[in-house]
N, C-alpha and C positions, 0 to 999 in steps of 0.2 A: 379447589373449585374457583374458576375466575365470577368473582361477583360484580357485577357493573354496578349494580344499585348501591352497595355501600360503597363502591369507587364515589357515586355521583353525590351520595350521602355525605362526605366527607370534604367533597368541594363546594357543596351549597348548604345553605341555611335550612330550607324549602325547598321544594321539588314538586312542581304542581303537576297534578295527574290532568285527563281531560275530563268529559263532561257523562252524556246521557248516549248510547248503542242507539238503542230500542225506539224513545222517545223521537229523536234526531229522523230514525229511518221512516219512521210514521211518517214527519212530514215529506217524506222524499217516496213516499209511496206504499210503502209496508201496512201491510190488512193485519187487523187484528186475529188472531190467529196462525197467521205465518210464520213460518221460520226463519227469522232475521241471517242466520248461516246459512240457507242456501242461496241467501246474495252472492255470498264470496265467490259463485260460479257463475251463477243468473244475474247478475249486478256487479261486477267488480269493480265498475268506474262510480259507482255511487257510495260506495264500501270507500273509494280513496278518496274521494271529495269528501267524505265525512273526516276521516283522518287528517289533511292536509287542512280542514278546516279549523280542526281543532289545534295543530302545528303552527299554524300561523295566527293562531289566538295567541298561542305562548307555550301550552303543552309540553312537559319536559316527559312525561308518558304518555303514552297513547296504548289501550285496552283493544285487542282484538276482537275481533266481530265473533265472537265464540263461546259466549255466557252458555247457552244451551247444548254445546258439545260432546256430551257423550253420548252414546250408544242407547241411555233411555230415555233420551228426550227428545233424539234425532228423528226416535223408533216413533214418536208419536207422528211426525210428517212423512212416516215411511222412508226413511232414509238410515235407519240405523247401523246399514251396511256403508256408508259414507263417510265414515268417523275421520277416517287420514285425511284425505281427499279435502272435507269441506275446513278440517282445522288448519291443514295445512296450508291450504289457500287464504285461511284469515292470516294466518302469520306472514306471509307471502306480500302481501297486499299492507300490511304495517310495515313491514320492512323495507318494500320499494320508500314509501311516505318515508320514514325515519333515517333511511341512506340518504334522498336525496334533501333533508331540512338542514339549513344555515348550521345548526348548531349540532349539542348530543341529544339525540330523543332516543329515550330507549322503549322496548316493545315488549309489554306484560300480555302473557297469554293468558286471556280470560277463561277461568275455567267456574261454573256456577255449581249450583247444587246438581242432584241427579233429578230431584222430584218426588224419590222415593223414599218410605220412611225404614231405616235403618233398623237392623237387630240390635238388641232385643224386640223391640218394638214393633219392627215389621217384617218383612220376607226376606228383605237384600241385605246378604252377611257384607260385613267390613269389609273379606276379601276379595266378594265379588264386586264393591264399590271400586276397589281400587285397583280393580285391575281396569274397571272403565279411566277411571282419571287417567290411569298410568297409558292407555290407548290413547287419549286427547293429550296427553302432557307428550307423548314421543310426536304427535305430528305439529305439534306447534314448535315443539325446538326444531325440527328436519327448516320450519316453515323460516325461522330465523328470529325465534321468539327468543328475549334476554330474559326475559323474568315468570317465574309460574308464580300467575296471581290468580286466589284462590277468592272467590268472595261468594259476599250473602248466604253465607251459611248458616245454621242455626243449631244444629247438635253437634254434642260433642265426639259422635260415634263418624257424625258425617266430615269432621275436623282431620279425625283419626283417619280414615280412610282416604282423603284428598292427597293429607302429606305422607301417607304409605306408599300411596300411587304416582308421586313426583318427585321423590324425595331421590330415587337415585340417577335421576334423567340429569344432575350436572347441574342445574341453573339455583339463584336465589329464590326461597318462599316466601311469597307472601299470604297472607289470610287474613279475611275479613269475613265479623259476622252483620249482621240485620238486627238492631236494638229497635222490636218494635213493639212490645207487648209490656206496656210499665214498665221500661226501664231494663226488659230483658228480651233474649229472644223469643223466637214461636215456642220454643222447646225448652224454655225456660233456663238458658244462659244468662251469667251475667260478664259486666264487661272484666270484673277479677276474673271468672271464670276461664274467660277467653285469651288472658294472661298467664294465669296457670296450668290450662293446658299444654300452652308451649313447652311451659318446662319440662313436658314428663314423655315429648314425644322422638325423644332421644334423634333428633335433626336439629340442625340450625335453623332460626326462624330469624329473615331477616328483617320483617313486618309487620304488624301487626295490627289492626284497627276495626273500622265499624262503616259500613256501607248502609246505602239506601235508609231504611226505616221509614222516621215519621218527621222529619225537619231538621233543618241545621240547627235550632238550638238541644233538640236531643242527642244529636252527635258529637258538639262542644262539650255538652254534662257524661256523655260516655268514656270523651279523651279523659276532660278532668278526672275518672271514675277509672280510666288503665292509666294515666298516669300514675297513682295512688298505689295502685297493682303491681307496679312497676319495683315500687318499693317496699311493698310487701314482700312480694316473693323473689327480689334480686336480681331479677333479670332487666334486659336495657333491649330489647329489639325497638325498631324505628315505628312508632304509631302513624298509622294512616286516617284520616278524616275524608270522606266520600260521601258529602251528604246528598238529598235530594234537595231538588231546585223550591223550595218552600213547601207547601201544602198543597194535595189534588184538591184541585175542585172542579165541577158539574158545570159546564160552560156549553150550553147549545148544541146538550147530548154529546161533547167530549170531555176529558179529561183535562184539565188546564192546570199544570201550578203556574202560583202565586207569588214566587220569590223573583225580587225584580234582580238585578244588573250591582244594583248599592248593595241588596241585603246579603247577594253572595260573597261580595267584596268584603264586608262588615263579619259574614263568618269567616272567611276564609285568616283573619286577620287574629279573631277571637282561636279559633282553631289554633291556631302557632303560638298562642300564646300561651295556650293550656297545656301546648305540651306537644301536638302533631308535628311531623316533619315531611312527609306527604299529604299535601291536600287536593283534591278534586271536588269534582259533583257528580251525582247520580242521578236519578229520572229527574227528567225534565229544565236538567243543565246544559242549556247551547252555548256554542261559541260565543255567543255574547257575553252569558253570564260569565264563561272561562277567562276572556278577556280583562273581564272588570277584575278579578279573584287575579290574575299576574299582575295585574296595574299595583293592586293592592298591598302585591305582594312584595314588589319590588321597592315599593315604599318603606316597606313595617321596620316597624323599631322596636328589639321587642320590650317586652311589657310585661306588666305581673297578671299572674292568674286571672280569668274573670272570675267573680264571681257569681255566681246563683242569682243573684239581682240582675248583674247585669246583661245573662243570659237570655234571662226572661225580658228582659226591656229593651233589649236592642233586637234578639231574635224571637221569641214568641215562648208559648207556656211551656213549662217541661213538664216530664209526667211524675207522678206521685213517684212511680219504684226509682226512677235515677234521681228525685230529690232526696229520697230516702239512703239510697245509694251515695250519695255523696255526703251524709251527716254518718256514714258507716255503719248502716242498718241493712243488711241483706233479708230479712224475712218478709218485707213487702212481697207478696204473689205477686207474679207477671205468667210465665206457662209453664207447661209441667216441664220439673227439670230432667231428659231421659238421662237416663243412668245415674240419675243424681248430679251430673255435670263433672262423675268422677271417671268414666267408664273410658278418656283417653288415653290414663295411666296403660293400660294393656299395651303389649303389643303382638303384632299379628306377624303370620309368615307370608312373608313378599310372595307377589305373584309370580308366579316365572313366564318366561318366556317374553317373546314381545305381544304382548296381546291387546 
């Protein structure tokens, strides 16, 4: 399988992703509620001016407009019959952007949760999940997508079914979950967790890391906390760091973060230290703040770990479960763990067809 990402992984230090889809298009006109993927038809030039903006930040990946692409999230703006069509056209629209920038920018097809909560626990068997991803992961390669990156995820059923469903389309994995709930995810992950899964899902994983949540300094104590994992269970995939642009806050009935231009330069730097070798941002990371984070990055020397102190004081409080997590206490509660955080070990029978 030709991997571009560990081709790029082996020529750089770092490899900065870009920033915020969702937040970005808000300001470019996006109602709440909408479906940001049916720009890629209804918008495409505002779709490439996001890209291109983020390319000429610095951007050595750029995230397709396609976090909500399957078939049950499509199905909520009545479009669930559009799955090729609107993914294929996010990958379409990276790709012109990524052919035509100075450098290599390669183009991860964003693929998100489904929404739905997975068996045992809910209605939608593993199989029926991935055969959705496996429908979004064939139109984003057709689209000219290098990488299936898989994020904000939070169970380990819905892990299982992501790389079931991408896993023989040819390209490199990547996967990312949401540390939001002390230190663990909504479904009670932790960042070992999200380590050890890899191991047991008979694919090569060529990434690994932690998106969105609740601040860049809970995503610093998460790398610290898969780096740890890393050597636990003997495996070496590349950790991703994706944080959010500071803290939401309540600004004149909208949503505002907090993290200025320094703060993300300051993680993005703390991040590489600890151990990430992809960094970006997530909500409410613009090209500015991306900017500052390659300024940053291009600078760094690296460093020794941070630690816990200085997390806290340069980026803001951590939570109880990933301080606990990091002194090697896993029973602090965060959410319920489904299946115990064991239930990836399975495996299931591929979907057939092109579906």
């Amino acid at each position: 399988m030709l991997n571009k990402l560990s081709d790029r992984l082996k020529e750089s230090r770092i490899l900065l992703a870009d920033g915020a889809t969702g937040t970005n298009l808000f300001s470019m006109g996006l109602q709440t509620g909408d479906s940001p993927e049916l720009w890629n038809i209804d918008h495409p030039d505002r779709i490439t001016k996001l890209h291109q903006s983020f390319v000429d930040a610095g951007s050595d990946i750029i995230l397709t407009n396609s976090f909500g692409g399957t078939h049950y999230r499509l199905a909520l703006h009545n479009a669930g019959h559009r799955v090729a069509e609107l993914n294929r056209a996010a990958a379409e629209i990276a790709r012109k952007v990524s052919d035509s920038a100075p450098r290599n920018v390669l183009v991860a097809g964003s693929i998100g949760p489904t929404g739905e909560i997975l068996a045992p626990n809910g209605l939608v068997s593993i199989d029926d999940a991935a055969a959705a991803f496996r429908e979004q992961a064939l139109a984003l390669k057709e689209g000219g997508a290098d990488i299936m990156w898989i994020e904000t995820i939070s169970s380990a059923e819905e892990i299982e079914a992501a790389v079931l469903g991408v896993e023989s389309i040819g390209l490199p994995v990547v996967y990312t979950v949401s540390i939001d709930t002390n230190g663990r995810t909504m479904m009670g992950l932790t960042a070992a967790d999200t380590i050890r899964i890899s191991t047991s899902l008979n694919t090569h994983i060529t990434a690994v890391g932690t998106n969105c949540g609740i601040g860049a300094s809970e995503v610093v104590a998460a790398i610290k906390n898969l780096t740890t994992a890393q050597e636990t269970f003997g495996v070496k995939p590349a950790l991703v760091a994706k944080a959010n642009c500071g803290i939401p806050e309540y600004v004149d009935g909208e949503i505002v973060y907090n993290g200025t231009p320094e703060l993300m330069a300051l993680y993005a730097t703390m991040a590489a230290n600890a151990g990430a070798s992809i960094i970006g941002g997530c909500c409410g990371t613009s090209p500015l703040h991306v900017k500052a984070m390659r300024d940053a990055i291009d600078q760094w020397t690296p460093g020794p770990t941070p630690s816990l102190e200085e997390i806290v004081s340069e980026l803001g409080e951590v939570t109880q479960g990933a301080k606990a997590q990091l002194d090697g206490d896993l029973s602090v509660a965060g959410g319920s763990a489904t299946g115990k955080g064991a239930r990836a070990s399975r495996r299931r029978k591929k979907p057939s067809g092109n579906t």
